[in-house]
C-alpha positions in Angstrom: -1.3 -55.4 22.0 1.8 -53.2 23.7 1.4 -51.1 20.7 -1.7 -50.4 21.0 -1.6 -49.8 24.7 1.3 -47.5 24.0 -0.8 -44.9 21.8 -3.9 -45.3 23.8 -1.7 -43.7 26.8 0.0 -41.3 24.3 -1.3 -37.3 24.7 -1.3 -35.7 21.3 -2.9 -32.1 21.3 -6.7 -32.4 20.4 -6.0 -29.7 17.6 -4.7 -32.0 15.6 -8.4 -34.0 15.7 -11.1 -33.3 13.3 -14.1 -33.9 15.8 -17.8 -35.9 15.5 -16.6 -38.4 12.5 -19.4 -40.2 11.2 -19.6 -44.0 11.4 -18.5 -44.8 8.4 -15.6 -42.7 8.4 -14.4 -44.6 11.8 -15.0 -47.7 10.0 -13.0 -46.3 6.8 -10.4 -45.3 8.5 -10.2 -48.7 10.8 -10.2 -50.4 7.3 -7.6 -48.0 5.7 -5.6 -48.6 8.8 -5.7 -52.1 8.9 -3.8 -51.8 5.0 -1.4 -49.6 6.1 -0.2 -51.5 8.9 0.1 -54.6 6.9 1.9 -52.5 4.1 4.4 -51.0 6.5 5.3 -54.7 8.0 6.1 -55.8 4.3 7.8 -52.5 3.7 10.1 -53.0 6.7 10.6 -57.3 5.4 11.7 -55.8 2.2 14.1 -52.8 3.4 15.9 -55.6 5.7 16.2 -58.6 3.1 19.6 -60.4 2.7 21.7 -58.6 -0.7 20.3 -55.3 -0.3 22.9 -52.4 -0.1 23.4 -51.3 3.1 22.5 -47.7 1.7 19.6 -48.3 0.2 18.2 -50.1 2.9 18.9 -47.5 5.5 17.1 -44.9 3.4 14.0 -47.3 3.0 13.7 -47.8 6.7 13.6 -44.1 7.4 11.5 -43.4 4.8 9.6 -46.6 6.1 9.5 -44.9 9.8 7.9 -42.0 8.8 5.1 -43.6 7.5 4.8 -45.2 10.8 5.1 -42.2 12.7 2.1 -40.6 10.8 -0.2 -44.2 10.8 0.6 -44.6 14.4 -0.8 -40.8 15.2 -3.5 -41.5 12.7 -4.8 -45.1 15.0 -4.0 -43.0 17.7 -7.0 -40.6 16.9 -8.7 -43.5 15.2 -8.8 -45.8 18.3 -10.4 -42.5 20.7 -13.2 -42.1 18.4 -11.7 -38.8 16.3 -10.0 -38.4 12.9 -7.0 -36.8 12.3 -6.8 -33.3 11.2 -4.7 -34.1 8.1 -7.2 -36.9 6.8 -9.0 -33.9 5.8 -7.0 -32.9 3.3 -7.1 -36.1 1.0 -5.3 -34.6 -1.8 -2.8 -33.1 0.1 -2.2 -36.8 1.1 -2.0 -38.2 -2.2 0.5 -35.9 -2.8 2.6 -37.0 -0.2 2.1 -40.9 -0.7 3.1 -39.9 -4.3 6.2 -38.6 -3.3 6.9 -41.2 -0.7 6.3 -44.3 -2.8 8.1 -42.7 -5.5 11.4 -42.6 -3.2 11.0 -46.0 -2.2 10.8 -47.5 -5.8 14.0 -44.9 -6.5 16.0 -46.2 -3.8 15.0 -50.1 -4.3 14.7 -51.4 -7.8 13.4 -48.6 -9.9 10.3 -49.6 -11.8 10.4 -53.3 -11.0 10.3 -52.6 -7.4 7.8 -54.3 -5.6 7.4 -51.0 -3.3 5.7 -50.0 -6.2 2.4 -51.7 -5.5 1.8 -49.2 -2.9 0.4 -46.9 -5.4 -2.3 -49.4 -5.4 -3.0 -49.8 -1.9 -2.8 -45.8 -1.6 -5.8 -46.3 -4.6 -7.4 -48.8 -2.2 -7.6 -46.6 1.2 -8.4 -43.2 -0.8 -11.9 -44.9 -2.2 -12.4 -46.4 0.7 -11.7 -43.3 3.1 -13.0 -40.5 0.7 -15.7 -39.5 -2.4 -15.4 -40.5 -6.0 -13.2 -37.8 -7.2 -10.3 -38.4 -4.7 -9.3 -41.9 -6.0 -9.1 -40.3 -9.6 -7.1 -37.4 -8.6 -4.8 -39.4 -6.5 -4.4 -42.0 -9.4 -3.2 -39.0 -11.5 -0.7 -38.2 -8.6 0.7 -41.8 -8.4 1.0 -41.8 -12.5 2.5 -38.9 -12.5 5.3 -40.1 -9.6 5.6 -43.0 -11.6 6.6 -41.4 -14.8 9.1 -38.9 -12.9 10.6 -41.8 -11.6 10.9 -43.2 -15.1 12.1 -40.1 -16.2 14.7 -39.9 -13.4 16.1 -43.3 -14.0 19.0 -44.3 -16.3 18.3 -45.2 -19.9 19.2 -48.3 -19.7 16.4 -48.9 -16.8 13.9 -47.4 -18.2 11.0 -49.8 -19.4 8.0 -48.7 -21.5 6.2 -51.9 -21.2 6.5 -51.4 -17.3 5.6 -48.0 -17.1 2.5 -48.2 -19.6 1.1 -51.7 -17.5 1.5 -50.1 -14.1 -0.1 -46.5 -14.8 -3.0 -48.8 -16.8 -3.0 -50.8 -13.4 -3.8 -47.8 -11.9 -6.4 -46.6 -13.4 -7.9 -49.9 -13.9 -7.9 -50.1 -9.8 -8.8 -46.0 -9.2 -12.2 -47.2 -11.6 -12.7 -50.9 -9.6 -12.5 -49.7 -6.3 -14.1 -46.5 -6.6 -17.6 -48.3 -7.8 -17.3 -51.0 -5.1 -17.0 -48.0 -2.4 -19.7 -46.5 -3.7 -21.7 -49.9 -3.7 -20.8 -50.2 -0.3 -21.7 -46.8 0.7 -25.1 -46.6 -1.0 -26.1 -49.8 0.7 -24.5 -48.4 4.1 -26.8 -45.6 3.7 -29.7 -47.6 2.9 -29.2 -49.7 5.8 -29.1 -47.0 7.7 -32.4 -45.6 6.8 -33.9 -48.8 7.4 -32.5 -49.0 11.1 -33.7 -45.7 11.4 -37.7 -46.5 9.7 -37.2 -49.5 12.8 -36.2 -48.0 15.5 -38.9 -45.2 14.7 -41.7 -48.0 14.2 -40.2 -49.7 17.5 -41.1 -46.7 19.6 -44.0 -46.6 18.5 -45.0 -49.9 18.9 -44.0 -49.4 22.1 -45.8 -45.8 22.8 -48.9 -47.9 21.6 -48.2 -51.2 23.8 -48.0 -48.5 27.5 -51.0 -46.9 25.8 -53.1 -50.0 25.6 -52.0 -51.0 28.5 -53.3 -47.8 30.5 -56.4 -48.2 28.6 -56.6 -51.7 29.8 -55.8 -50.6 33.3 -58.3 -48.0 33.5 -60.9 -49.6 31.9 -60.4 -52.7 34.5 -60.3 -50.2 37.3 -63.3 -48.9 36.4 -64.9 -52.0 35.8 -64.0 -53.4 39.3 -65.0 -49.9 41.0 -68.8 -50.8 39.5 -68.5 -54.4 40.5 -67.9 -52.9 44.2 -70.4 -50.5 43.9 -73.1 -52.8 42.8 -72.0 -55.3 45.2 -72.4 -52.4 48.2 -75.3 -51.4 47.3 -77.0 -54.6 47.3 -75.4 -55.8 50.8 -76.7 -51.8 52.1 -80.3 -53.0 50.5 -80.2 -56.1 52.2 -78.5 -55.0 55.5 -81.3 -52.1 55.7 -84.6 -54.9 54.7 -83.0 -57.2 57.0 -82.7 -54.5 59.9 -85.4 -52.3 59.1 -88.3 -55.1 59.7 -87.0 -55.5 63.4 -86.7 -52.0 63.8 -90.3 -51.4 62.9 -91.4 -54.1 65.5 -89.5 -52.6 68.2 -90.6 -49.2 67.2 -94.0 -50.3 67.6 -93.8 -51.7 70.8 -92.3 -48.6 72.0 -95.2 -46.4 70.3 -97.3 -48.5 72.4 -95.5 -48.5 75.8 -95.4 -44.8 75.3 -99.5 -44.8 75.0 -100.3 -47.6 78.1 -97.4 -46.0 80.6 -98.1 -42.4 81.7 -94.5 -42.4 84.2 -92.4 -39.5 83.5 -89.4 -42.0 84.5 -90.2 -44.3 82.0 -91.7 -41.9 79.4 -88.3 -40.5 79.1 -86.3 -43.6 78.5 -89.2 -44.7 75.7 -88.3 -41.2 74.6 -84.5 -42.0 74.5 -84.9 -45.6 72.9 -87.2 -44.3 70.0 -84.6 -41.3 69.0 -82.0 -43.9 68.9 -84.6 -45.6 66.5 -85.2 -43.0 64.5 -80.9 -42.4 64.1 -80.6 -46.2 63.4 -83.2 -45.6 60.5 -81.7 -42.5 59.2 -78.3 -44.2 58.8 -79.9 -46.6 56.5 -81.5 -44.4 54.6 -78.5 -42.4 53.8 -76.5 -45.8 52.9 -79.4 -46.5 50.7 -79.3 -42.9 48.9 -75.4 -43.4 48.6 -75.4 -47.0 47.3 -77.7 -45.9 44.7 -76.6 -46.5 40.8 -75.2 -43.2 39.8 -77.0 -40.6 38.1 -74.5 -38.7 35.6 -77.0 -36.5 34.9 -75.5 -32.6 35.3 -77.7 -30.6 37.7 -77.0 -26.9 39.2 -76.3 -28.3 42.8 -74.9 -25.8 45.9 -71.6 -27.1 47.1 -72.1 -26.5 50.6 -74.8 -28.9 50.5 -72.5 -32.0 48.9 -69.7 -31.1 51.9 -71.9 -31.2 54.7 -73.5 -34.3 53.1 -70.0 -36.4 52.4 -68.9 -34.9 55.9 -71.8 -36.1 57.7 -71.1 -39.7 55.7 -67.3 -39.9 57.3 -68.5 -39.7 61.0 -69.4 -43.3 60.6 -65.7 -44.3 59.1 -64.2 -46.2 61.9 -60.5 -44.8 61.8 -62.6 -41.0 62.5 -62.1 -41.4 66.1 -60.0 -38.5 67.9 -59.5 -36.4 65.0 -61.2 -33.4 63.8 -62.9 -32.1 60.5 -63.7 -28.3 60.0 -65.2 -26.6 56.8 -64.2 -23.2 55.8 -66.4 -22.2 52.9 -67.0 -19.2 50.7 -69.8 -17.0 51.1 -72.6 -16.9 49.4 -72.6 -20.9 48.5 -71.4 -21.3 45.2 -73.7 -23.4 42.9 -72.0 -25.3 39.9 -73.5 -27.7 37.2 -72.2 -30.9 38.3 -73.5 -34.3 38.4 -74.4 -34.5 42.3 -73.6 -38.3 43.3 -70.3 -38.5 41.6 -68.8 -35.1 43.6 -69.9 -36.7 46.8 -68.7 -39.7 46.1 -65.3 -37.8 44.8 -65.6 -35.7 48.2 -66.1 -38.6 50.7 -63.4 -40.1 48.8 -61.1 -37.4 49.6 -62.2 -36.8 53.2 -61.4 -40.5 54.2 -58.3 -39.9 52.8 -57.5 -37.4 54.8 -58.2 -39.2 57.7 -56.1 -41.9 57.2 -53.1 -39.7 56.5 -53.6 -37.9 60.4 -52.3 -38.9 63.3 -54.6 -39.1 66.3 -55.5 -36.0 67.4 -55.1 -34.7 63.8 -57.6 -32.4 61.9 -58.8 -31.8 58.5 -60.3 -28.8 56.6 -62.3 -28.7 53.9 -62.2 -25.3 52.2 -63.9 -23.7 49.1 -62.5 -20.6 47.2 -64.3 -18.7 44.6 -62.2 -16.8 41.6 -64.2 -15.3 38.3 -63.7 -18.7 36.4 -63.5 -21.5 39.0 -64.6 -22.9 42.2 -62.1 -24.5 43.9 -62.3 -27.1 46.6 -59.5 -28.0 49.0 -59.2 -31.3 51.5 -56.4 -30.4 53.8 -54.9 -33.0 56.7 -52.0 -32.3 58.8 -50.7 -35.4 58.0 -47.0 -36.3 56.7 -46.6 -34.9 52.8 -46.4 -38.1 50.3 -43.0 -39.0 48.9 -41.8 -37.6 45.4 -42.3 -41.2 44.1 -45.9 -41.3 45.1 -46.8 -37.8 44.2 -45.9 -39.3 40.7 -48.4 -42.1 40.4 -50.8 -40.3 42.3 -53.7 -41.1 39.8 -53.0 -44.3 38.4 -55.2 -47.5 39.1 -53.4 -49.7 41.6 -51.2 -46.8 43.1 -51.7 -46.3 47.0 -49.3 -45.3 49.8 -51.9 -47.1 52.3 -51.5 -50.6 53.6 -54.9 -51.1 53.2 -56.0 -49.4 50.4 -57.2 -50.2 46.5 -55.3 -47.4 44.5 -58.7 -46.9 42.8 -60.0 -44.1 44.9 -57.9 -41.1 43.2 -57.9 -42.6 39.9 -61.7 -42.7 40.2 -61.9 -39.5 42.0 -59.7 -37.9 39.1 -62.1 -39.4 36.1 -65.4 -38.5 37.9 -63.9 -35.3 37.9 -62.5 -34.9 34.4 -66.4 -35.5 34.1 -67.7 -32.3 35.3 -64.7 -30.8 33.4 -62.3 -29.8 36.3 -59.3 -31.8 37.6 -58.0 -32.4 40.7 -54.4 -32.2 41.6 -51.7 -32.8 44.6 -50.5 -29.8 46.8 -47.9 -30.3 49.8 -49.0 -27.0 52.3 -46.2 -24.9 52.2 -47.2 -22.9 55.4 -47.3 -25.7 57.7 -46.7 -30.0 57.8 -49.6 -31.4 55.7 -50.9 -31.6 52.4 -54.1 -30.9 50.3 -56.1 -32.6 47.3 -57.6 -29.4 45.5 -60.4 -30.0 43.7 -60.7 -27.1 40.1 -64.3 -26.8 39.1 -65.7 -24.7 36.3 -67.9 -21.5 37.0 -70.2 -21.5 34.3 -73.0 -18.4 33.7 -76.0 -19.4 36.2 -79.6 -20.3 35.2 -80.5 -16.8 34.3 -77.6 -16.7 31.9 -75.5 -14.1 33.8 -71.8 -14.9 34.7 -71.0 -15.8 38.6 -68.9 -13.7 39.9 -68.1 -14.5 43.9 -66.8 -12.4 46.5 -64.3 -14.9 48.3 -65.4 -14.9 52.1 -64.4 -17.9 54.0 -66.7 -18.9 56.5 -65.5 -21.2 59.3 -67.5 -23.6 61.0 -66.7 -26.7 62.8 -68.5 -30.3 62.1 
């Protein structure tokens, strides 16, 4: 473990690194590693053994040590995520390990030397680090080293048998454990193909779970908006049967008062009680007409019209009180083809918004613009702007920034729009504290068949 901790805090210049190995080239080279480590600890028992010439063994070790110098950089790199440079050059490296096994087996036993094994080892780590030709190549390097070393020996040391079984050795490993890599390596790669082919089908299981999920939400949403409505309207047809037969009675009497009384005194207050009459009935009516099923039916409808109307709606919302609403609209009244009780709904939607987000004392505009393609329609409050994280979920079922709010109004607002094929979107007012919901409506060619084509001239007037 000091070891370890000792080349994780050395700094060898990044240079030297071959950057961006692949995985199974860290995992070779952990493997590879783990062999040479092992080799060098045997190398280092058999350099230090009892009856070894004090010569020899103090060659060994210092050939011995620089193999550890260069595996030590090589775990270095290894442990940091990189390979190093030189484990690029694989034949350059057999090379090497040719020569340096061969000096070890020279300055031990000759060809009996058990440092000899190494060649094998060095087999080992090339087909496990590298492709198929390396371990061949290198296995002609090692046979090679081995017959110089024969060659460089005495006569009387000099074994055929020996040299013959350990180059056949060779080979015989170079063939074994270059088709086991490649075993390994072919079902590495098809494993990974397979992770990938899962991980792919994962997220897109998942893209389809959040998208039936939003379908789910939204049809639910939608589904509990027509439960309301249905439920409104038939408390408003109640509410207005239930009111409208007293009404009718005391209408009556008045009517009749109004005949038997000639006063002026009294003929004014008559007067006075049945306009308050005639304002109770009108406010049924109009909750009638709005608590009507919907009519999706597209109709060329005037704008101005469906403002005033959804405007005239919000002076009986109960949080109105103290607070202002103004209308600056374009001039001449744009017309559009639009389905009319959805906008208003999608308009008084909008304008009780904006209420709730002023302050008392507060005020809200409701503007419309005109360009060649679009009409566009802006609710503005000089309220506080919505956080970042709200902006976000603006339109989603069950999103609201109000205590006492659904988070169904803009979703529905947004889909009743989508409708008549515009959208409606989110603006902060950059001018001045507030923020707007701008409503983008399609312009289509008029009745006649010619295309609209507005002159933008606001017109201010105050509700």
């Amino acid at each position: 473990m000091n070891v370890m901790s000792g080349l994780r805090s050395l700094r060898v210049p990044r240079q030297w690194a071959e950057p961006s190995p692949s995985r199974w080239e860290l995992a070779a080279e952990s493997i590879a590693l783990k062999i040479r480590w092992i080799g060098l600890l045997v190398g280092y028992c058999l350099a230090n053994a009892s009856g070894r010439d004090q010569g020899h063994a103090t060659a060994l070790n210092a050939l011995l040590t620089l193999g550890l110098i260069y595996t030590a950089i090589d775990t270095y790199y290894t442990l940091r995520g990189l390979l190093f440079n030189l484990a690029r050059h694989p034949f350059l490296i057999a090379l090497l390990e040719s020569f340096f096994i061969g000096l070890l087996c020279l300055f031990d036993t000759g060809l009996d030397s058990p440092f000899r094994y190494y060649y094998l080892l060095s087999l080992v780590v090339g087909a496990i680090r590298y492709p198929l030709s390396v371990p061949y190549v290198t296995c002609l390097f090692h046979a090679g080293s081995f017959f110089l070393l024969f060659t460089w020996l005495p006569a009387q040391q000099r074994d055929v048998a020996t040299l013959v079984l350990m180059v056949t050795i060779m080979i015989w490993v170079a063939w074994a454990t270059s088709a086991l890599a490649l075993l390994l390596k072919q079902a590495g790669a098809e494993l990974h193909l397979l992770n990938l082919e899962l991980q792919n089908q994962q997220r897109e299981l998942e893209a389809r779970i959040a998208e039936r999920t939003r379908e789910l939400e939204e049809s639910q949403a939608r589904l509990i908006h027509q439960e309301k409505q249905a439920t409104f309207g038939l408390l408003a047809a109640g509410i207005a049967h239930e009111v409208g037969n007293p009404l009718t009675v005391i209408s009556g009497i008045v009517q009749m008062l109004q005949r038997q009384n000639k006063e002026p005194l009294t003929q004014d207050r008559l007067r006075l009680i049945s306009g308050q009459l005639d304002r109770i009935q009108n406010i049924l009516r109009e909750l009638i007409d709005y608590s009507r099923p919907e009519s999706r039916e597209k109709d060329w409808i005037v704008i101005d019209d469906l403002i005033h109307e959804a405007i005239h709606l919000a002076k009986y919302y109960k949080r109105l009180g103290g607070k202002n609403i103004s209308t600056q609209l374009a001039q001449p009244a744009p017309r559009v083809r639009a389905a009319r009780n959805p906008m208003i709904q999608v308009l008084l939607n909008l304008i009780l918004n904006a209420i709730d987000a002023t302050e008392q004392g507060g005020h809200v505009t409701v503007r419309t613009e005109v360009d060649e393609r679009r009409l566009i329609i802006k609710v503005i409050d000089d309220g506080h702007p919505l956080p970042r994280a709200v902006q976000d979920k603006l339109f989603q079922p069950y999103q609201t920034a109000k205590p006492h709010g659904t988070g169904l109004g803009l979703y529905i607002s947004h889909r009743l729009i989508q409708e008549q094929g515009g959208w409606v979107e989110y603006q902060a007012e950059p001018a001045a504290p507030g923020k707007a919901f701008v409503v983008y409506l399609p312009l289509p060619k008029d009745p006649h068949g010619e295309p609209r084509n507005h002159v933008v001239v606001p017109h201010l007037s105050r509700s």
